[in-house]
N, C-alpha and C positions, 0 to 999 in steps of 0.2 A: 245707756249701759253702764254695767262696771268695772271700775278701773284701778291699779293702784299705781296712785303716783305722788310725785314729791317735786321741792323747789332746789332745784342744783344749786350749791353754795351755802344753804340751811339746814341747822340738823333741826331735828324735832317737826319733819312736813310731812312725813311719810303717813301717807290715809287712803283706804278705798271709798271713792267718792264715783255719782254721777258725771256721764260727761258724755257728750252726742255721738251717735252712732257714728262711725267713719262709712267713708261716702270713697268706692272704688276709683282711681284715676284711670286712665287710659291703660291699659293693658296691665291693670294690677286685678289680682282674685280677693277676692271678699273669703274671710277666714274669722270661722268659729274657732276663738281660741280652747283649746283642751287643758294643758296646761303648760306651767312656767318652773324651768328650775334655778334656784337659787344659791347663788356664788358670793365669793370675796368680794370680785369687784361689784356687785350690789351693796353689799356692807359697807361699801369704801362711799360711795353713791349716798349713802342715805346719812352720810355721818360729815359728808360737806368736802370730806377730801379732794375732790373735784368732780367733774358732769357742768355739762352746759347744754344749755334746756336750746329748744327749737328755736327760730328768728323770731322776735315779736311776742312770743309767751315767757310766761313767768317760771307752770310749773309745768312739767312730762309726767309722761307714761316710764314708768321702771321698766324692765324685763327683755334679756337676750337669747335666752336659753328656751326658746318657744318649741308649741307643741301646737296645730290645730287641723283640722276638716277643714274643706274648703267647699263654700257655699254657694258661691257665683265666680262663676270665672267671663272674660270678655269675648268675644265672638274669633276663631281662629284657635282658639289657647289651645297650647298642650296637656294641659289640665283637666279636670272633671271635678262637679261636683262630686264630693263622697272622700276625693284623697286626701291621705293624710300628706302633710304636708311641714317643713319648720322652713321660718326665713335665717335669711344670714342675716349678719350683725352689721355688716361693715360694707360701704360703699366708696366707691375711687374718687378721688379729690376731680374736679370742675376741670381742672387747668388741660389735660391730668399730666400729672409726673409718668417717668417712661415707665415706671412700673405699673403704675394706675392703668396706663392705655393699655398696658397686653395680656391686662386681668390680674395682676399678680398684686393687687389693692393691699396685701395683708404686709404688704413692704411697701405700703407708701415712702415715699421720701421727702413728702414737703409738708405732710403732719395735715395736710387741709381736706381730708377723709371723715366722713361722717360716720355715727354708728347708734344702731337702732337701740334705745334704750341709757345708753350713755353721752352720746354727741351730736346734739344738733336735731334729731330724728325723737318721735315717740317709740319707744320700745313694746315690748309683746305682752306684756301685763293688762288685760282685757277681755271682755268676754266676746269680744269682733274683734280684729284687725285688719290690715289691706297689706299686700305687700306685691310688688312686680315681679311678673311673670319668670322676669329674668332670676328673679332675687328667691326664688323659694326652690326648694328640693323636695320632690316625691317621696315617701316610704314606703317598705313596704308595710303591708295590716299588720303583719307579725309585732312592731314595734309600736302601736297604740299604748302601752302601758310607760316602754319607756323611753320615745322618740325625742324627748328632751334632751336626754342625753348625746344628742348628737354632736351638737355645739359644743360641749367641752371635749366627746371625741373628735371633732373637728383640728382642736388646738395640737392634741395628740397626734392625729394623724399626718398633719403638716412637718409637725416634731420630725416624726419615723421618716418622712418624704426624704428631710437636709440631712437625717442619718444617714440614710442609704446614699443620698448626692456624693454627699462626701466621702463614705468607705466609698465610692467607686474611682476615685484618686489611684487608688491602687490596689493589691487583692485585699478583698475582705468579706471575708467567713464569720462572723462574730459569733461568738460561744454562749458566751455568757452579760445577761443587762441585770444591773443594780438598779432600781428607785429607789431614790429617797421621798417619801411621805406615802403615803397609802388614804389619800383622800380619794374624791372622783379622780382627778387627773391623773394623778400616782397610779391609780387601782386601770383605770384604761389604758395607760401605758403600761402595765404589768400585763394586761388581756392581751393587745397589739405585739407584744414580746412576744409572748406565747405561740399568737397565731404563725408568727413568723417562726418557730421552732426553737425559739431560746430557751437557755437556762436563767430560772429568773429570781432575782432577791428582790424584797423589797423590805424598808429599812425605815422604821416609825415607831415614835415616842409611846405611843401605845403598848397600853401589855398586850398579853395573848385575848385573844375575844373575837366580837365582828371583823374585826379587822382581816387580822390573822388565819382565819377562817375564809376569809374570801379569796387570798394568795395562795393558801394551800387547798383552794379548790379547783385551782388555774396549775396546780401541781405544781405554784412556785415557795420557794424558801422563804419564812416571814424571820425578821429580825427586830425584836424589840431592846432601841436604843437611840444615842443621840449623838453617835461620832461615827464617820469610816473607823475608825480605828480600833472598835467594839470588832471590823470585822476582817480581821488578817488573813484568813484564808481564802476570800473571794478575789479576785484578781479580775476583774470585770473589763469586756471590752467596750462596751458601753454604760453610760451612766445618763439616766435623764433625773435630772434633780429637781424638784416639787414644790418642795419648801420654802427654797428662800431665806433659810436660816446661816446667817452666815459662814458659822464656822462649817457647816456640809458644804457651802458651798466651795470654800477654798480647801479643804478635804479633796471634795469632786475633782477638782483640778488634778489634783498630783496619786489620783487614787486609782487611774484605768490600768490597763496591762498597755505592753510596748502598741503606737497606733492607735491609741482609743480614741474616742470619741464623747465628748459631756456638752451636752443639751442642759442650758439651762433654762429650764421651762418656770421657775417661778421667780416673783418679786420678790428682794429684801428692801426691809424698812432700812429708810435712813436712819443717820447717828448716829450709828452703833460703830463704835472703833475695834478694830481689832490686828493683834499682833501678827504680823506674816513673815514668811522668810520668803521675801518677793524671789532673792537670787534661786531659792529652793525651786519654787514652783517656774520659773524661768526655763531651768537646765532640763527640770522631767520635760515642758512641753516642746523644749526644743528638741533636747537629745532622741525623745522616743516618737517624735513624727506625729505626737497629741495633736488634737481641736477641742477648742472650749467657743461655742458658742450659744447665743440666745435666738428663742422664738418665742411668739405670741401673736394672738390670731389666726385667720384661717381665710381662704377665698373656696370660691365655688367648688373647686377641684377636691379640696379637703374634707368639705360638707359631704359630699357623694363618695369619697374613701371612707370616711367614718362611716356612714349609714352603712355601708357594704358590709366593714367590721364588726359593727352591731347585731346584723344579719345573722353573720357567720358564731356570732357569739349565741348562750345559751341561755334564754331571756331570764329564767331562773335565777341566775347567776348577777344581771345588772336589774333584776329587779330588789334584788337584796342590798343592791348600793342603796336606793330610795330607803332608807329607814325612817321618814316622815313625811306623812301627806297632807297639810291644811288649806283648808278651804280659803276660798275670795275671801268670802265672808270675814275670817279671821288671820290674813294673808300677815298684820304684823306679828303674827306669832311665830310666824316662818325663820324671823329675825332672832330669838332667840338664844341666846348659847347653851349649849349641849352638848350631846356625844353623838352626835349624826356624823353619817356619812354624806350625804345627801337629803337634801329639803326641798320637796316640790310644792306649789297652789296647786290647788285644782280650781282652774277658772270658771268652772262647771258648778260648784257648790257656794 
């Protein structure tokens, strides 16, 4: 079968090549892959950043953001052939740390967690793959076009989870959420606002266009810019920040209304210096009873909120996130830079 994959450590490996059919283990289901969507951390992956390939092989299988049918399942399953079907990324360290044991893997704490496609495991970039019983999530049919997107709503979903943990510290009604970035994750954390009843900005370098069009389709406020401070009238009680860019980042900090709450949901690149008024951003988050914290990842719980979220969403709507679909066949064109929102394979062509 076909496959795209590459040598973790090396740039210039990335190719669709031959490589034997996977052969199901004990209570894992045989899965036609559908398709694969395509993130940062692939980009990071194929350019050496880091990834570390399986025990004993050289090169992996790419892909976390999987999509497929399932074609055999083991005798007992709660499966069937026919479902659709996406695996998780991330499995609980051996040992396991107490977070590993009570499911909660996406807070490992001793780092020795594997994950499909980036650590240790073959990821979903294939026209078969296997994945345990345990480890894969049902869809419903409605989401065949864009059940990919589970997985980054996954990341979100988790996000909204530690939101809400934490407004419930004390009363909280939240009004209004701010994102910054309007990518997939920006754009489903605008959706997930929504469903939840919010007033919603979202806040990206982009002009007016696709972008902009897809938050005022969610009937939220689009903002084309590059600072909070482009937006003095929002007073946000939440902020989930996307980017990674530093200066929103410490923006984000001192930027919520009295209690707020900032998720920071994206990576910054090292080396970048930047000037802060550390005592500034101290006194707001002390005086006003702020949280600034990070997430990343997701466990089973989250996978199954997402999908529900997808459901309830209007397929119209996260089909238009998908603004590019290439084939196995020409899978490093997916790699590209452009003006996509979203880049899927089809493992199928």
């Amino acid at each position: 079968m076909r496959a795209l994959t590459f040598t973790p450590g090396k740039q210039g490996t990335l190719a669709v090549e031959e490589v034997p059919d996977p052969a199901p283990g004990t209570g894992e289901l045989l899965v036609q892959g559908l398709a694969l969507g395509v993130c940062g951390t692939d980009r990071e992956l194929i350019t050496a950043e880091y990834g570390w390939p399986p025990p004993g092989k050289e090169r992996m299988v790419l892909g976390h953001e999987s999509l497929g049918r399932v074609l055999e399942v083991p005798e007992g399953s709660a499966y069937s052939p026919g479902d659709l079907v996406v695996g998780v990324v991330r499995r609980p360290d051996p040992v396991p740390c107490g977070a590993c044991r009570r499911g909660e893997f996406d807070m490992c704490r001793n780092g020795q967690y594997t994950e499909r496609g980036i650590k240790e495991i073959d990821g979903y970039a294939s026209e078969r793959w296997t994945v345990e019983g345990a480890y894969a999530v049902r869809l419903d049919p409605s989401l065949e076009s864009v059940g990919m997107l589970v997985e980054p709503a996954s990341v979100v979903a988790k996000a909204w989870e530690q939101i809400e943990r934490i407004g419930s510290r004390a009363w909280f009604e939240p009004h209004t959420l701010l994102v910054t970035g309007a990518g997939p994750i920006g754009l489903l954390a605008a959706l997930m606002g929504r469903q939840r009843g919010l007033e919603v900005h979202v806040l990206d370098r982009s002009p007016a266009g696709l972008k902009s069009r897809l938050v005022e389709n969610l009937d939220g406020t689009y903002h084309s810019g590059t600072s909070l401070k482009e937006l003095t009238t929002v007073r946000p009680d939440v902020i989930i920040e996307c980017t990674g860019a530093g200066t929103l980042v410490i923006d984000a900090m001192v930027g919520t209304a009295a209690a707020g709450i900032v998720c920071l949901a994206g990576l910054s690149p090292g080396g970048r210096a930047h000037r802060v008024d550390a005592g500034l951003i101290n006194r707001d988050i002390v005086l006003e009873n702020d949280v600034v914290f990070g997430s990343v990842n997701a466990n089973l719980r989250h996978y199954r909120d997402a999908a529900d979220a997808l459901v309830k969403a209007d397929i119209g709507w996260l089909e238009r996130l998908i603004t590019r679909r290439v084939p196995l066949s020409r899978a490093l064109d997916a790699f590209e830079r452009g003006h996509d929102v979203k880049v899927v394979i089809d493992l199928t062509a």
